[in-house]
C-alpha positions, 0 to 999 in steps of 0.5 A, a space after each residue: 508827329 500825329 501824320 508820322 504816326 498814320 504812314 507808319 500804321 499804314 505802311 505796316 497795314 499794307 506789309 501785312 495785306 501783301 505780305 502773304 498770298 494764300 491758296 485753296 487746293 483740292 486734294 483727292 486720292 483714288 482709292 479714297 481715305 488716303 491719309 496726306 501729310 504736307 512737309 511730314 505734318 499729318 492734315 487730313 484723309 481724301 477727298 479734302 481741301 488745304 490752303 497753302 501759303 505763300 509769305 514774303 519776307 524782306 531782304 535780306 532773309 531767304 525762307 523757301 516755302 516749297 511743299 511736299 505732299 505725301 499720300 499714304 493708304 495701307 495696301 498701296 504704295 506711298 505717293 510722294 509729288 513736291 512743289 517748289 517755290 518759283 522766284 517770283 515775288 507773291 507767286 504759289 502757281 506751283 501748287 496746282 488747283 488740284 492735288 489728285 494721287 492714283 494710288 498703286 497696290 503693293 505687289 504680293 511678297 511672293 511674286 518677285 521672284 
């Protein structure tokens, strides 16, 4: 029983050490202090650093850990870029090691004629 037991704590040990990859990105912004929102959740302004996860999940649940990262600065235009999850088992190579948003101006109200 006591070597059931130890498989049992060990299996589960081994789950939770696999079971989630991580990733530190860099994420920057030219004009700086832009304000970035991933999958609409308020985390920061530029330059910064956020650590993205990827989780496995058992058979037979289906969760998707795709990203989108929006980039908001007043006077500018928002910049989206999304990031969808690959198929691959433990892989987040879709997330780049840098995130970088060259931010556009908002044209004058005036000038669309």
């Amino acid at each position: 029983m006591n070597k059931i037991f130890r498989l049992t704590l060990v299996a589960i040990c081994v789950s939770l050490f696999f079971g989630c990859t991580t990733k530190l990105v860099r994420i920057d912004s030219k004009p700086a202090f832009a304000e970035i929102r991933i999958n609409n959740e308020y985390i920061g302004k530029t330059p910064m650093y956020h650590r993205f996860y990827d989780r496995w999940y058992p058979w037979p649940i289906k969760k998707t850990d795709d990203y989108m990262v929006q980039a908001q600065l007043p006077g500018y235009e928002p910049e989206v870029q999304i990031f969808q999850e690959t198929p691959e088992w433990l892989n987040i190579s879709y997330v780049p090691d840098e995130i970088f948003f060259k931010m556009l101006p908002l044209e004058p109200e005036g000038s669309a004629e």
